[in-house]
Backbone as a chain_set.jsonl record, in Angstrom:
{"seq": "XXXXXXXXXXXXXXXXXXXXXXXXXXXXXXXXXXXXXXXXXXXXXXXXXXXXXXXXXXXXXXXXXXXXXXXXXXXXXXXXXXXXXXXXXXXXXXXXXXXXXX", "coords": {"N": [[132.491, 141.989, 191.263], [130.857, 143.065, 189.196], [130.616, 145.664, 188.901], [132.887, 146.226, 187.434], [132.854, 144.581, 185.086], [130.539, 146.097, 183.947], [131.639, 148.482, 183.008], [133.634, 147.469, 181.431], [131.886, 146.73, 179.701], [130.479, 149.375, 178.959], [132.597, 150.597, 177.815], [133.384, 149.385, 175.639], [130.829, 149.481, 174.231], [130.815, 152.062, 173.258], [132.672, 152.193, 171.693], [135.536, 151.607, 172.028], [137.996, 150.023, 172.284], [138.999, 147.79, 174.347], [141.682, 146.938, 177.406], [143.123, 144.841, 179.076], [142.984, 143.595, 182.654], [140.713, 143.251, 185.358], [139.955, 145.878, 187.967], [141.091, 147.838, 186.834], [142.037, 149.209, 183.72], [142.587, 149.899, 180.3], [141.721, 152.31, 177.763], [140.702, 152.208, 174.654], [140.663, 154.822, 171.715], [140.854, 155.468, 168.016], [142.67, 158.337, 168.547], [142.574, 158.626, 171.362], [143.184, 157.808, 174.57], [142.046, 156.531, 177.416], [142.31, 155.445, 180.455], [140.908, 153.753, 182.965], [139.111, 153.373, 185.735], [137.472, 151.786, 188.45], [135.32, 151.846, 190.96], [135.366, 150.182, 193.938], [136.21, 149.663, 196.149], [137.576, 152.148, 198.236], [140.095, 153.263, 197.099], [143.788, 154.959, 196.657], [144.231, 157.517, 194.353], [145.218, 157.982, 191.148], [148.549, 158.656, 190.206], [149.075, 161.962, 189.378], [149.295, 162.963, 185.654], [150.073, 164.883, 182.707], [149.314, 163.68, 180.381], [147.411, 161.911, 180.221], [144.057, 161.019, 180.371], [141.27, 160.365, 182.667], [139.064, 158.042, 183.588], [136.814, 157.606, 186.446], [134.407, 154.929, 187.027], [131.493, 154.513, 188.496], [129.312, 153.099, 191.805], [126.037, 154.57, 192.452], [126.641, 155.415, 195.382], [128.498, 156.25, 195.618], [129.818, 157.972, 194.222], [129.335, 161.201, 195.003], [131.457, 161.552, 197.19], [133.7, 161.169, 195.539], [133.73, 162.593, 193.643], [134.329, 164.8, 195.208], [136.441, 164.389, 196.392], [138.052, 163.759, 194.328], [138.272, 166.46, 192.996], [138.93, 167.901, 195.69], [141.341, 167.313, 195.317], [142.837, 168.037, 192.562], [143.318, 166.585, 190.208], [146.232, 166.58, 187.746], [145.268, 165.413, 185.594], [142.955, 165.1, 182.983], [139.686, 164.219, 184.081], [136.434, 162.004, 184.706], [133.396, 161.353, 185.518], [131.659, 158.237, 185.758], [128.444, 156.954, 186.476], [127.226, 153.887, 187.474], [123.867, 152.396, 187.804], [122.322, 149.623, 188.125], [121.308, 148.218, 185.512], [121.85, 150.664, 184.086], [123.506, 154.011, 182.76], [125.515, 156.943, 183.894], [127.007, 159.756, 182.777], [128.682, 161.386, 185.651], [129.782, 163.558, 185.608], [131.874, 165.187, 183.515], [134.915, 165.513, 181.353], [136.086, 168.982, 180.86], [135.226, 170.494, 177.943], [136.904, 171.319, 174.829], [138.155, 174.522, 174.423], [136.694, 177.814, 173.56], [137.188, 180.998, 171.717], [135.392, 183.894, 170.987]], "CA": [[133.145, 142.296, 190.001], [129.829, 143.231, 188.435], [131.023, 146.899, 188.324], [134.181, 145.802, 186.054], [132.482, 144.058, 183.609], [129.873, 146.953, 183.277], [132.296, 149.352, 183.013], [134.426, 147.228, 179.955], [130.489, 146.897, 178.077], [130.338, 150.848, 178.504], [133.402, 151.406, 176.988], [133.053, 148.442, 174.304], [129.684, 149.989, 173.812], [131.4, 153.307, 172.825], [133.587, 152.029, 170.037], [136.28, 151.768, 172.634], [139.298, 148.592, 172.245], [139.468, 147.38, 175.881], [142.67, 146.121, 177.472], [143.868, 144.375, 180.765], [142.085, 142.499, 183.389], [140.839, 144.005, 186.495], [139.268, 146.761, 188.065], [142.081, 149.372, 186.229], [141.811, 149.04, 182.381], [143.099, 151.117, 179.532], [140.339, 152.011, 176.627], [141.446, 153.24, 173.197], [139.928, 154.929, 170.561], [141.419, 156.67, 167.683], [143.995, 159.027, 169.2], [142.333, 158.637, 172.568], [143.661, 156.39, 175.755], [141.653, 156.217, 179.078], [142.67, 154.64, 182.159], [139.541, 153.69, 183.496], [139.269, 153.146, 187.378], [136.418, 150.938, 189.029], [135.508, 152.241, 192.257], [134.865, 149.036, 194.36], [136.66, 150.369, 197.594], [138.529, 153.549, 198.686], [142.02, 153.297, 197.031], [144.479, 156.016, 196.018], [143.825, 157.65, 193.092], [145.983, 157.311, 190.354], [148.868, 159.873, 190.306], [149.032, 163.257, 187.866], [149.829, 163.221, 184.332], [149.273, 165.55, 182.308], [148.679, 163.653, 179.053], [146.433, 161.537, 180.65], [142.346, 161.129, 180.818], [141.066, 159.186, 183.711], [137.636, 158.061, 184.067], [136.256, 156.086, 187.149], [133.124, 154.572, 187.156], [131.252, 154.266, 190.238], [128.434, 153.232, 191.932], [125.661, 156.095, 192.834], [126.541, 155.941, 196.718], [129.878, 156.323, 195.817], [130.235, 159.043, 193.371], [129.741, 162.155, 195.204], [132.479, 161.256, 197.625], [134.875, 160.532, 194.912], [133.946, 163.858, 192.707], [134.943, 165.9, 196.681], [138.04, 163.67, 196.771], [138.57, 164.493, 192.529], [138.116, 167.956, 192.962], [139.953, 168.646, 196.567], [143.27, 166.77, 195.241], [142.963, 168.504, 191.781], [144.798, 165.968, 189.692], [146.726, 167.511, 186.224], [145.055, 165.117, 184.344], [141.286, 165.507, 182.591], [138.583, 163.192, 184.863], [135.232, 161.79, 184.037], [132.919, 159.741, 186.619], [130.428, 157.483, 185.173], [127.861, 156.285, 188.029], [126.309, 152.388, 187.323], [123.027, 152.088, 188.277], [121.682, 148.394, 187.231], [121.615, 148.072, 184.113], [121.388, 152.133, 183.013], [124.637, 154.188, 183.883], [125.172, 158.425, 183.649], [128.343, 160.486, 182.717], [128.081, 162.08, 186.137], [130.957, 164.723, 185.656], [132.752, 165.07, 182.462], [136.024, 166.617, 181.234], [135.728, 170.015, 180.269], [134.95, 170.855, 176.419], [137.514, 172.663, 174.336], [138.301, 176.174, 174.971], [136.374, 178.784, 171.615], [137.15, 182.146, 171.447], [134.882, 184.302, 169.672]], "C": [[132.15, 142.737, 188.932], [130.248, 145.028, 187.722], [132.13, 146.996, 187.162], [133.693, 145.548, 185.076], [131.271, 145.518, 183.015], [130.353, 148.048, 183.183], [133.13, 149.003, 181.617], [132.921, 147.177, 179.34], [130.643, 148.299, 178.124], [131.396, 151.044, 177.61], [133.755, 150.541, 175.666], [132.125, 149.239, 173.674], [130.186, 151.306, 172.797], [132.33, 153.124, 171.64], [135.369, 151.3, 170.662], [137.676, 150.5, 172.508], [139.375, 148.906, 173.976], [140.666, 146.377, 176.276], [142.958, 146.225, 178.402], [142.26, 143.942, 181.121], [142.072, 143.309, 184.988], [140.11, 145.055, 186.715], [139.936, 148.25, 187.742], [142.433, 148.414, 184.949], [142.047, 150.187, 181.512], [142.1, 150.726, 178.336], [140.971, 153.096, 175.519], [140.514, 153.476, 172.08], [140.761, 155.914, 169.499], [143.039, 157.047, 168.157], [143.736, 159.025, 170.629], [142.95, 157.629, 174.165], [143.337, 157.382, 176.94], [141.868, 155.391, 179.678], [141.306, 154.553, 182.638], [140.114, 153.089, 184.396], [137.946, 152.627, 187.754], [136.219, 151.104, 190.533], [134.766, 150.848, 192.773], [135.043, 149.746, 195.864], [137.616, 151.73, 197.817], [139.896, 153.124, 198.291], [142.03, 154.433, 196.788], [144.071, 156.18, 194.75], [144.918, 158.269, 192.444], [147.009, 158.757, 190.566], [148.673, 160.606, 188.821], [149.895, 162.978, 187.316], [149.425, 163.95, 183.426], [148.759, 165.474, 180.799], [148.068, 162.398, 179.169], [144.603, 161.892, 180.641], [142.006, 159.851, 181.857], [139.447, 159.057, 183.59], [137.195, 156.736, 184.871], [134.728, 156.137, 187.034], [132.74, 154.211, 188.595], [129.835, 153.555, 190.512], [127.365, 154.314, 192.451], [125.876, 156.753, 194.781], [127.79, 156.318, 196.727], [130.804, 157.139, 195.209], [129.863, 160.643, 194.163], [130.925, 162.557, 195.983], [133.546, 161.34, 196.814], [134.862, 161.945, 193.876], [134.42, 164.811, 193.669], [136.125, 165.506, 196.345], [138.708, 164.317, 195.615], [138.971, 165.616, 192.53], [138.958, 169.005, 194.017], [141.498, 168.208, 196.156], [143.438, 167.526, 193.803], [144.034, 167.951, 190.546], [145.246, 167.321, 188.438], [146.25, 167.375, 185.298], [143.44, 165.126, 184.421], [140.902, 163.776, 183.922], [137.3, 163.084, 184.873], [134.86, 161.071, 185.317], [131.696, 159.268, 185.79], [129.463, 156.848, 186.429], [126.625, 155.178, 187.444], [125.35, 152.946, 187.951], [122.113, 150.917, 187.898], [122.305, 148.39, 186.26], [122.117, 149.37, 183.017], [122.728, 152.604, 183.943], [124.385, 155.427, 182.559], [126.431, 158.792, 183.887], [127.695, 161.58, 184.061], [128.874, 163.531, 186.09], [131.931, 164.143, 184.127], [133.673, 166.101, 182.402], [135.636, 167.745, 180.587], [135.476, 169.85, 178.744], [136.604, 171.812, 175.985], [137.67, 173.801, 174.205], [137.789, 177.102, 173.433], [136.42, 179.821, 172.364], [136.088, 182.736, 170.427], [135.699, 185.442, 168.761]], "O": [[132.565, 142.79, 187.774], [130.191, 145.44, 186.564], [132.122, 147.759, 186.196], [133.967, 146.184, 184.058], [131.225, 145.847, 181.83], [129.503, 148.935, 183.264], [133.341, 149.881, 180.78], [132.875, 147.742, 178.247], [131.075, 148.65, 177.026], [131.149, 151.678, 176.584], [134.377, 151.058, 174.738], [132.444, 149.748, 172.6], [129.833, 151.357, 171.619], [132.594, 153.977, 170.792], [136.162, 150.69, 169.945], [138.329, 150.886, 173.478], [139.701, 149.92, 174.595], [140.779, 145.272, 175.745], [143.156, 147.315, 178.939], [141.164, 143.903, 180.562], [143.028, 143.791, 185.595], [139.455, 145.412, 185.736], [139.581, 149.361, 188.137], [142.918, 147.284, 184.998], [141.766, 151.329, 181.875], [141.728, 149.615, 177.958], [141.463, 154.224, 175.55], [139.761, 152.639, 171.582], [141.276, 156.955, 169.905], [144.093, 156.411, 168.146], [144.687, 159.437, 171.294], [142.718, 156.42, 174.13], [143.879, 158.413, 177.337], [141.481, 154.294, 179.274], [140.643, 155.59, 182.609], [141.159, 152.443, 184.323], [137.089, 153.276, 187.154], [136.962, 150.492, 191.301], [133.769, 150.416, 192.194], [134.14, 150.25, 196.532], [138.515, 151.854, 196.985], [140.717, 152.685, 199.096], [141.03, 155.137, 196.648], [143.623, 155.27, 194.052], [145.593, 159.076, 193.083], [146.507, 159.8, 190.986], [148.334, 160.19, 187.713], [151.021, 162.732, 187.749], [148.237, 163.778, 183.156], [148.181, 166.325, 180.123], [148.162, 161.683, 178.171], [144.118, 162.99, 180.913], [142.416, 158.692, 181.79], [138.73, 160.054, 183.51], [137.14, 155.555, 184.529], [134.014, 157.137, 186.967], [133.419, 153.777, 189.526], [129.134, 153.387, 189.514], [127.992, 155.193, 193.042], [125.534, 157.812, 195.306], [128.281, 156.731, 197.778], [132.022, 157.202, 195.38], [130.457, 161.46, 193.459], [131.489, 163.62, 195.724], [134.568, 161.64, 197.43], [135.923, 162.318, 193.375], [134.983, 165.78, 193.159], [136.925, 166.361, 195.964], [139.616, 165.145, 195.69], [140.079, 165.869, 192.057], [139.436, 170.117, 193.792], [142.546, 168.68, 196.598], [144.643, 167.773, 193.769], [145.045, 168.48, 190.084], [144.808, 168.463, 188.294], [146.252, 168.122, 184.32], [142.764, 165.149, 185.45], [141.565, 162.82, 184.323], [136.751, 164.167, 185.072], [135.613, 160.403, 186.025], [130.895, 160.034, 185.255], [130.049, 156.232, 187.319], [125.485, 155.48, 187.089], [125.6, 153.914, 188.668], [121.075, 151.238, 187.32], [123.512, 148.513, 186.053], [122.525, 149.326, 181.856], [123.098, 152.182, 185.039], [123.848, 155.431, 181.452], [127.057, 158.408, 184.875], [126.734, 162.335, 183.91], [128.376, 164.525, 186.618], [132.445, 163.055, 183.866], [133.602, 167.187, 182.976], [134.808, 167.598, 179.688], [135.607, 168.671, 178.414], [137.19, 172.66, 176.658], [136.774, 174.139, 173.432], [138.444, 177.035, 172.393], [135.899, 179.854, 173.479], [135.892, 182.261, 169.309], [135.264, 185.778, 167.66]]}, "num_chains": 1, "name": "protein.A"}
């Protein structure tokens, strides 16, 4: 459960209001709400919504697997992976940026 808890300090850390118990947690900021996902073992991943943001955290043996899996199922909704390592942890894939025209 070490990945859970360093997954609610990241998103405490961030400004974030954390809520629920478990390795699936909803994080609010603002106008914002993430679903955060805790990769411990191979589950399903969450279904599409499209006013949704998801972001799982992972560990580093376990995040390129899970950005193939992200990427061949193509959810609707935005997806972030964060990848623990100890104590130090790396946005390894973030949601796109806002779309500028010039």
């Amino acid at each position: 459960m070490r990945l859970v808890e360093q997954a609610r300090s990241i998103f405490a850390e961030l400004g974030y209001t954390v809520e629920g118990n478990g390795p699936e947690f909803r994080a609010e900021r603002a106008w914002k709400v993430v679903h955060v996902n805790t990769i411990i073992e191979r589950g399903q991943l969450p279904p599409s919504s499209t006013d949704d943001f998801h972001c799982f955290v992972a560990q580093p043996e376990d995040a390129d697997a899970l950005e193939d899996r992200l990427t061949s199922v193509d959810p609707d909704y935005e997806w972030a992976i964060i990848v623990v390592d100890g104590d130090d942890y790396q946005v390894e894939r973030a949601p796109p940026g806002p779309r500028v025209s010039a």
